[in-house]
N, C-alpha and C positions, 0 to 999 in steps of 0.2 A: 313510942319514938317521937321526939320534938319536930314538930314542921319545921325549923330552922332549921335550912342547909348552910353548913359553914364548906362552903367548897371555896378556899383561901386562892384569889384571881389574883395573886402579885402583878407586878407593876413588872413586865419583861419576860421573862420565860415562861408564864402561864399568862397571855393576853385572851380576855375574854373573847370571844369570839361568837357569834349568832348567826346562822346560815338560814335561808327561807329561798324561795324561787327562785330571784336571781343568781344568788353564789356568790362569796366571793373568793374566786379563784386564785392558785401560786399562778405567780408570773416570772415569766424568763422561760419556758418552754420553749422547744423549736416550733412554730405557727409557719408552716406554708400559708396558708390563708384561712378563712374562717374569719371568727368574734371573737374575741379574749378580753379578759378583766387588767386593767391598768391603775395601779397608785397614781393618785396624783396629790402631794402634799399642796399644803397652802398654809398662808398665814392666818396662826391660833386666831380663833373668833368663838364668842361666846354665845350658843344658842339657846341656854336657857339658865334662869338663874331663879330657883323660886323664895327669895329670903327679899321679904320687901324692903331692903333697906336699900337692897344689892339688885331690885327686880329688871330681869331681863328675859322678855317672852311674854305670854299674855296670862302665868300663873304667878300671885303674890302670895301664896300659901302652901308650906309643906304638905307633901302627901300623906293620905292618910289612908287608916289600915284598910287595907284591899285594894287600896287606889292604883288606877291605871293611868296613865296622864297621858295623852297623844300628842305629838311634836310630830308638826308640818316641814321638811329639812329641808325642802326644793323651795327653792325664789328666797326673798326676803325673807328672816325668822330672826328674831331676838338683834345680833349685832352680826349676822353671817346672812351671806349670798350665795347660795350653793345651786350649783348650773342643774340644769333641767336632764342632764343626761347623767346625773349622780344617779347610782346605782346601791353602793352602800357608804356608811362614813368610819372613818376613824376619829375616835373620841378621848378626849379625857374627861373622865366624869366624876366627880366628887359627892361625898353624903356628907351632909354637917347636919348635928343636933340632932341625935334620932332619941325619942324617949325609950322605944324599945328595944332589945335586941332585935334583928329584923333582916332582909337581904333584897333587894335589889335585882327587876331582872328586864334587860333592854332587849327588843326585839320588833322586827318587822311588822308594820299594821298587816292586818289578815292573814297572818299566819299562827299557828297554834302555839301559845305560849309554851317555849323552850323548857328543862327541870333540869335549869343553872340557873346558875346567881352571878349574876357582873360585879356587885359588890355586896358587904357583908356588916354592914354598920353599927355600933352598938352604944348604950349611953354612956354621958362620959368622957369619951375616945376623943383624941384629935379631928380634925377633918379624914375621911378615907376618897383617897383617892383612888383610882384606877383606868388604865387604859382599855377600853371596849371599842370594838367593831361590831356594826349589824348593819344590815342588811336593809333596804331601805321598801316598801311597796310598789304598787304601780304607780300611786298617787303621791310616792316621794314620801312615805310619813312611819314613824315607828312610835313603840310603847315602851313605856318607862313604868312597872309593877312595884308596890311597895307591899312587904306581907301584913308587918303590925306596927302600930304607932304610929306615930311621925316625922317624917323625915325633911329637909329641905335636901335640894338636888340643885347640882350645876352641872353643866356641860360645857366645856369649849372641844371646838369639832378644830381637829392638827391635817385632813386631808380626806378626799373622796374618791371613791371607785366607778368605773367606769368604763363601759364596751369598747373598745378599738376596734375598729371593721380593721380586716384586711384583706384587699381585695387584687389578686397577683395576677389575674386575666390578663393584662398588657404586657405581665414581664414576667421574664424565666425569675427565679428564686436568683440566680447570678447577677443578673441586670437590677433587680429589686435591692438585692444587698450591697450594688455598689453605687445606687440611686441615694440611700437611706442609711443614717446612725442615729440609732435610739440609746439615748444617755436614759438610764432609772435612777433613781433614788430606790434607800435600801438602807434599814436600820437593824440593830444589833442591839437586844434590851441587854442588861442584869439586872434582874429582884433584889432585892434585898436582903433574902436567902441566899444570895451568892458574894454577896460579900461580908468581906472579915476584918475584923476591927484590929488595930495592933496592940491596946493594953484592955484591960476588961473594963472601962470606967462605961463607954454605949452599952444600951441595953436595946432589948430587941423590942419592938410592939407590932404596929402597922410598917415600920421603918428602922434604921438602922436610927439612935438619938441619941444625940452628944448633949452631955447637959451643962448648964450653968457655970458648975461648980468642980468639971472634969478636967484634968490635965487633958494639955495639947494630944492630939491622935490622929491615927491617919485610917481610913477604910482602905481593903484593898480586891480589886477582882480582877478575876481572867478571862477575856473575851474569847471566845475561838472564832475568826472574820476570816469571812471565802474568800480567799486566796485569789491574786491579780485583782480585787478592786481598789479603788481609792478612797482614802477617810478623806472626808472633808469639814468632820465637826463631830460637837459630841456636846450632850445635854444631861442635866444632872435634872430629876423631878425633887425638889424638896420644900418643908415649910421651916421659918424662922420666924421665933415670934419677938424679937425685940430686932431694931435696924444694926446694920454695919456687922453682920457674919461675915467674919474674912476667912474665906476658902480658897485652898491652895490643890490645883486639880493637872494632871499630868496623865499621859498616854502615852506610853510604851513601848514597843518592842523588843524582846529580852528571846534571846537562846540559850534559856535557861535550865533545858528537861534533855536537852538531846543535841544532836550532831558536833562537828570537829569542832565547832566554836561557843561551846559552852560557856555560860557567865557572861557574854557579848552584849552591849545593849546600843541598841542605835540612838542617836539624837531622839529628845520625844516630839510626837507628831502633835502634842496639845501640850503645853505646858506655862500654866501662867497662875497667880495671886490674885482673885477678885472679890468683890465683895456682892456676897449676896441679897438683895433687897429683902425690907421684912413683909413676912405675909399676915402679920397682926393675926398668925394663928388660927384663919380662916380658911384658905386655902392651899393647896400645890400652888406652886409656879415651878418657873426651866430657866434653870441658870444652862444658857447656850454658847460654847466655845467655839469657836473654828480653830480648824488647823493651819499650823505653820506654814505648809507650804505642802506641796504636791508629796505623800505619801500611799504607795502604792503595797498591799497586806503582803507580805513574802512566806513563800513556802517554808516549813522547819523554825516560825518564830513564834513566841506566845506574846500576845500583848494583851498589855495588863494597866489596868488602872488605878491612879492613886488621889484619895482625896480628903486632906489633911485640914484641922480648923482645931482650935482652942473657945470654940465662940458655941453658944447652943445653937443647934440644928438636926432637923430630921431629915435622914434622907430615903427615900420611896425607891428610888432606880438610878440608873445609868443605860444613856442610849448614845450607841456611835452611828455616826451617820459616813455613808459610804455609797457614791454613784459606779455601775456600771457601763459598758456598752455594749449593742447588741449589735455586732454588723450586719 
């Protein structure tokens, strides 16, 4: 049996994930009081980047086979400042250039290395990207394992986790919740396995990829969003390797499976024409839309996403973004 594990970590419904002592926990439970784990997004920053053209961090050389590489996340790192009570991160982490087939595996310093793989790289291929979370140590720091070859590695950190005391000794749970509104943020991936193309000209790889020399197409997916929250955005992961991809991206609402008003489709809560910057075929980036205006998920509707171009591009995922509140 080949040591390469291909365990395929898409970008959305299968988010890598690495747990170690701290945890990190769902959130939105009912908490009388105690500690609980809290998202908190931030703006993308890049903490490591080992391709010395591009270097960011204190590594200027791809990892090499069996290599471990430790990234320090707390305080200062690379082009990020992550607060001292970071517990774990949420990443997008990218492999470029690996001579071998080989995988990827991120996880908390002192803890025992995981048997998954965050990413799965191989020579040849695009940039692979993926969204990973782990778990951070005491001293704030995690491991980054490469099996064979060489790889160079990026990271930019999208948000961190972190304790929330709550501490209800002064107030009944009544007094507490009319003291207090907790707005979260709250995203909604698609892989790439979940969406579908309209004519056969994309092919599948790492990403859904429109080529060159393909007629105009559109991708299409079905989000299923918890019901009474609000969108307030939506982000496409893709690369393009030549400039001016014009992408044409819309969001949905359709009662199209079920109840008295079948075929209905509400005004769309994203809907607009832009052009996506090139990534000179190096890496992902996030083409990021917000929404029209105050859009609240309704009970009995499916919404659905459309994302139409005539221009080469790959695309890795789709994530909608949706705040709730906790009274």
């Amino acid at each position: 049996m080949s040591l390469l594990r291909t365990r395929w970590a898409a970008i959305g419904a299968a988010v890598a994930i690495t747990l170690g002592g701290g945890g990190v926990g769902l959130v939105g439970a009912t908490v009388d009081s105690g500690e609980r784990t809290v998202y908190v997004p931030i703006t993308p920053c890049r903490i490591i980047d080992t391709r010395p053209e591009f270097q960011v961090g204190p590594k200027s050389s791809p990892l090499g086979p069996a290599e471990t590489h430790t990234v320090t996340a707390r305080g200062s790192y690379g082009e990020c400042m992550i607060p001292t009570e970071a517990t774990a991160l949420s990443m997008n982490v990218t492999a470029v250039g690996a001579t071998l087939p080989t995988f990827l595996t991120i996880w908390a310093t002192g803890e025992t290395m995981p048997n998954a793989s965050s990413l799965n790289p191989h020579p040849g291929e695009p940039p692979v990207p993926n969204a990973v979370t782990t778990d951070l140590s005491a001293g704030g720091k995690f491991h980054v394992y490469n099996l064979q070859g060489t790889v160079h590695v990026l990271a930019d950190v999208v948000g961190y986790y972190a304790h929330h005391g709550h501490d209800d000794i002064h107030y009944t749970k009544a007094e507490a919740n009319e003291r207090f509104v907790d707005a979260r943020p709250l995203r909604v991936r698609l892989s790439p396995h979940e969406l579908r193309p309209s004519e056969r000209g994309s092919q599948w790889t790492f990403g859904w990829e429109h080529g060159p020399s393909v007629a105009a197409e559109c991708l299409t997916g079905r989000f299923e969003l918890p019901v009474g929250l609000d969108v307030t955005g939506m982000s496409i992961v893709y690369t393009a390797p030549v400039p001016g991809a014009t992408v044409g991206v819309s969001l949905a609402a359709t009662r199209a499976t079920s109840g008295p008003l079948i075929g209905s489709v509400l005004p769309p809560i994203v809907g607009e024409t832009t052009v996506a910057a090139s990534t000179n075929g190096l890496e992902s980036a996030d083409l990021v839309l917000t929404a029209s205006g105050p859009a609240t998920v309704l009970e009995d509707y499916d919404y659905v996403v459309g994302i139409c171009t005539s221009d080469e591009i790959r695309v890795y995922g789709v994530e909608v973004s949706l705040t709730y509140v906790i009274p």
